[in-house]
VMD Tcl script that draws the C-alpha trace (Angstrom):
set ca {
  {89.22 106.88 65.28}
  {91.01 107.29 61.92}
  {94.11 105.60 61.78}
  {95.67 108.84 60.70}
  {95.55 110.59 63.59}
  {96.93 107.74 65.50}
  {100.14 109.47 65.05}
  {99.44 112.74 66.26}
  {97.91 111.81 69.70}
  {99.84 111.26 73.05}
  {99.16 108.82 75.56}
  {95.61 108.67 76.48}
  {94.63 111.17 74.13}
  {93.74 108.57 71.24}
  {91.36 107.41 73.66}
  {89.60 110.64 74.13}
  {89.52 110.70 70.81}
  {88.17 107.26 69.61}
  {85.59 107.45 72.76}
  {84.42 110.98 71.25}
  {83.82 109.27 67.97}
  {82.41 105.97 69.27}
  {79.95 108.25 71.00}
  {79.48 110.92 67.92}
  {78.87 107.44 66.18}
  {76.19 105.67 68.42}
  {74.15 109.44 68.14}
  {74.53 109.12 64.34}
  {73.04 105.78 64.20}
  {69.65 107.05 65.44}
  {69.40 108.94 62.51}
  {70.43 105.89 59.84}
  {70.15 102.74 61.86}
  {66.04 102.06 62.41}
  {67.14 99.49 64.95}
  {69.50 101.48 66.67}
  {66.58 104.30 67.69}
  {64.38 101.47 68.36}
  {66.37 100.13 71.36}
  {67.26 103.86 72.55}
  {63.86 104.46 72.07}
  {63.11 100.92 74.75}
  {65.69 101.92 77.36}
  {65.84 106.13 76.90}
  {67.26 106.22 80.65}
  {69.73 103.74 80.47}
  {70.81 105.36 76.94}
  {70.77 108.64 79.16}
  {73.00 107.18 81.66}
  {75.46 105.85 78.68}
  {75.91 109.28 77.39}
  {76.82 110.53 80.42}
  {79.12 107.90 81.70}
  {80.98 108.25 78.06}
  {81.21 111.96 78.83}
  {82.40 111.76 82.19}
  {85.33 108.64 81.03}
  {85.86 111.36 77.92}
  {87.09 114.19 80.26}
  {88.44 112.65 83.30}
  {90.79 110.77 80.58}
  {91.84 113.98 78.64}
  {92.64 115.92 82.15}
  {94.58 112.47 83.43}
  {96.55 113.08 79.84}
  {97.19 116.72 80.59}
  {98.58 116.56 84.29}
  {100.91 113.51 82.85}
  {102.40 115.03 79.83}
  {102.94 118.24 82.19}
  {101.77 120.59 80.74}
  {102.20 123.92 81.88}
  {99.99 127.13 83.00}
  {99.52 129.90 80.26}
  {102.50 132.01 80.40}
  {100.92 134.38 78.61}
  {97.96 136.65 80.25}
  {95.94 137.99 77.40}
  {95.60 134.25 76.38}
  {94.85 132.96 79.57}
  {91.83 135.78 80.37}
  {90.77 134.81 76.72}
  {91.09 131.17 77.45}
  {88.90 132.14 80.62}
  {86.24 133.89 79.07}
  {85.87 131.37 76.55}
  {85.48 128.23 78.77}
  {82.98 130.39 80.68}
  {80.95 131.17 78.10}
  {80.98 127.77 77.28}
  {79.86 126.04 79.95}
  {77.27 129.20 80.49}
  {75.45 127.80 77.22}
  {75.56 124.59 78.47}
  {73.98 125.45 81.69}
  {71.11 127.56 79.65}
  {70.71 124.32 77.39}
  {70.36 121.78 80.01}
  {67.94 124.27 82.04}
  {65.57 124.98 78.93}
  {65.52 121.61 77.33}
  {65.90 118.84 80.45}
  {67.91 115.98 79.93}
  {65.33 113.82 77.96}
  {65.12 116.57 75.34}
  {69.03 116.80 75.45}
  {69.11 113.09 74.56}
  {66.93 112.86 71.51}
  {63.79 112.32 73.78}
  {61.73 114.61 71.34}
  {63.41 112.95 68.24}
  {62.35 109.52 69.61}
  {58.98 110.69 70.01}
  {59.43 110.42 73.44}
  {58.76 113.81 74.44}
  {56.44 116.48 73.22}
  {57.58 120.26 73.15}
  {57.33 123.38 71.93}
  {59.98 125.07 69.37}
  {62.14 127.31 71.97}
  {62.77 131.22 70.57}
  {64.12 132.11 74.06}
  {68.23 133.01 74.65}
  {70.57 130.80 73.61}
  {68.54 129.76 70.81}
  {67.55 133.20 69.61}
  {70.99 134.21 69.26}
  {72.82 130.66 67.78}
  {71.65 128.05 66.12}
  {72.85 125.16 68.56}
  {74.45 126.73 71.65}
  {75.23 123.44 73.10}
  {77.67 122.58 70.22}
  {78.94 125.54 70.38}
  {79.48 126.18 74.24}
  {81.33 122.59 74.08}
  {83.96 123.73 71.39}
  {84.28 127.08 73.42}
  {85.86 124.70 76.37}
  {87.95 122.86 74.39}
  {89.40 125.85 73.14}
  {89.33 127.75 75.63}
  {90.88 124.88 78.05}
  {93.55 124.86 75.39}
  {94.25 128.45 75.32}
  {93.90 128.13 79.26}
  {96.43 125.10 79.84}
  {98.05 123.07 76.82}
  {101.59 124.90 77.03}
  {104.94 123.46 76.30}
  {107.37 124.53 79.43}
  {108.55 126.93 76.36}
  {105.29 128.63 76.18}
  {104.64 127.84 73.00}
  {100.79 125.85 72.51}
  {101.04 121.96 72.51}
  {99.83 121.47 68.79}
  {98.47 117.76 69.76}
  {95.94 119.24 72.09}
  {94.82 121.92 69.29}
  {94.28 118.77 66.92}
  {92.33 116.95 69.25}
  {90.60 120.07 69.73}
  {90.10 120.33 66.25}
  {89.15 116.84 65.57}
  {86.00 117.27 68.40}
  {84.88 120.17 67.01}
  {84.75 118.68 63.53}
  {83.05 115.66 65.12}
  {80.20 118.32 66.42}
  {80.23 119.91 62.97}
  {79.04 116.26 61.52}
  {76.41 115.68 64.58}
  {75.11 118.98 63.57}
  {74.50 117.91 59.99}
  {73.13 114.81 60.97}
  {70.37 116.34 63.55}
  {69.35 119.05 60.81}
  {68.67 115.82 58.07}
  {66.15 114.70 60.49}
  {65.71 111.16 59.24}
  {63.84 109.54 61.83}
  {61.54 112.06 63.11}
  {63.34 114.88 63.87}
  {60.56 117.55 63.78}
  {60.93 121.02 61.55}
  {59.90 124.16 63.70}
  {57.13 124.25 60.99}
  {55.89 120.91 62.39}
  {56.08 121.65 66.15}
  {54.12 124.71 65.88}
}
mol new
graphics top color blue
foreach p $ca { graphics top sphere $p radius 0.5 }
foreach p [lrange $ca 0 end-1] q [lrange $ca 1 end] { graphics top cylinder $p $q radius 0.2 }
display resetview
C-alpha cells in the first residue's frame, strides 16, 4: 500500500487495503511478468484457491474493522434503501458473472490459454463493459452508504477512502486486462 494512505486508515483497515493491492498486484503480473503466468498457468487451481482465500481474509478483515470501530446503522432512510439497492445490484452482477463465465474463466483461465470460449453478448455484458468490476464497487459503496456512520450520522470519511482506493485499484486491473499482453484474446480473435 502507499505509504500515504497509511495515515488515513484505522485499525485493520490498512490491511484490507495492502491485501487488496498485493492481490490487484499478483493479477497485474500475469500481464508483465512472463514467469509469473507461467506458474499460474502450472498450478491454475491452487492460484484459484489463492484468490479466493485473499478475498475471503479481505472482507472478513474489513467487517472485523467495522463492528470494532462501532460504527453505526444509517440514520438516514433514503441512504440506507440506496445503500440497499446498490449492494444488491452488486452482488446480482456478480452472481450473473460467476454463472456465465465459471470460475476458471473468472481467473484468467482463457487468458492463460487454459480455456477456450466464445465472446459472451448475453446480459451483463451487453449492457457494461465489465459487470464484475463494477458490481464489486457497487458493494463497497453501497456497504458504505449502508453502514459506515459516525454515532453523529455523519459518513465515516476513512471508509469512503478505502472505498475509493479499491475502486481505483479495479480501475487499473481494468486497464491492464484491456492491454492484453500475454494473450488476452480481442473479440475479433475469439470469433
Amino acid at each position: 500500500m502507499p505509504i500515504f494512505l497509511a495515515g488515513f486508515f484505522p485499525e485493520g483497515l490498512w490491511v484490507v487495503a495492502l491485501a487488496s493491492t498485493f492481490q490487484h498486484a499478483i493479477y497485474a503480473s500475469l500481464f508483465y511478468v512472463k514467469s509469473a503466468a507461467t506458474i499460474v498457468k502450472r498450478n491454475h487451481s491452487s492460484f484459484i484457491l489463492f484468490a479466493y482465500s485473499l478475498k475471503i481474509f479481505t472482507v472478513l478483515i474489513g467487517m472485523w474493522t467495522m463492528v470494532q470501530a462501532d460504527g453505526y446503522p444509517n440514520l438516514s432512510l433514503p441512504l440506507t434503501i440506496l445503500g440497499v439497492a446498490l449492494f444488491a445490484f452488486g452482488c446480482h452482477l456478480n452472481l450473473m458473472v460467476h454463472q456465465l463465465l465459471g470460475v476458471p474463466r473468472i481467473y484468467y483461465g482463457f487468458e492463460l490459454g487454459l480455456e477456450t470460449c466464445e465472446w459472451i453478448y448475453d446480459y451483463p455484458y451487453s449492457v457494461f463493459k465489465h459487470p464484475q468490476y463494477l458490481g464489486a464497487v457497487l458493494q463497497l459503496v453501497g456497504a458504505w452508504l449502508m453502514y459506515c456512520r459516525n454515532e453523529d450520522g455523519s459518513l465515516r470519511i476513512e471508509m469512503a477512502l478505502l472505498a475509493t482506493y479499491l475502486s481505483f485499484l479495479y480501475y487499473v486491473t481494468v486497464q491492464v486486462e484491456s492491454k492484453g499482453i500475454i494473450g488476452v484474446k480481442s473479440k475479433e480473435s475469439v470469433k
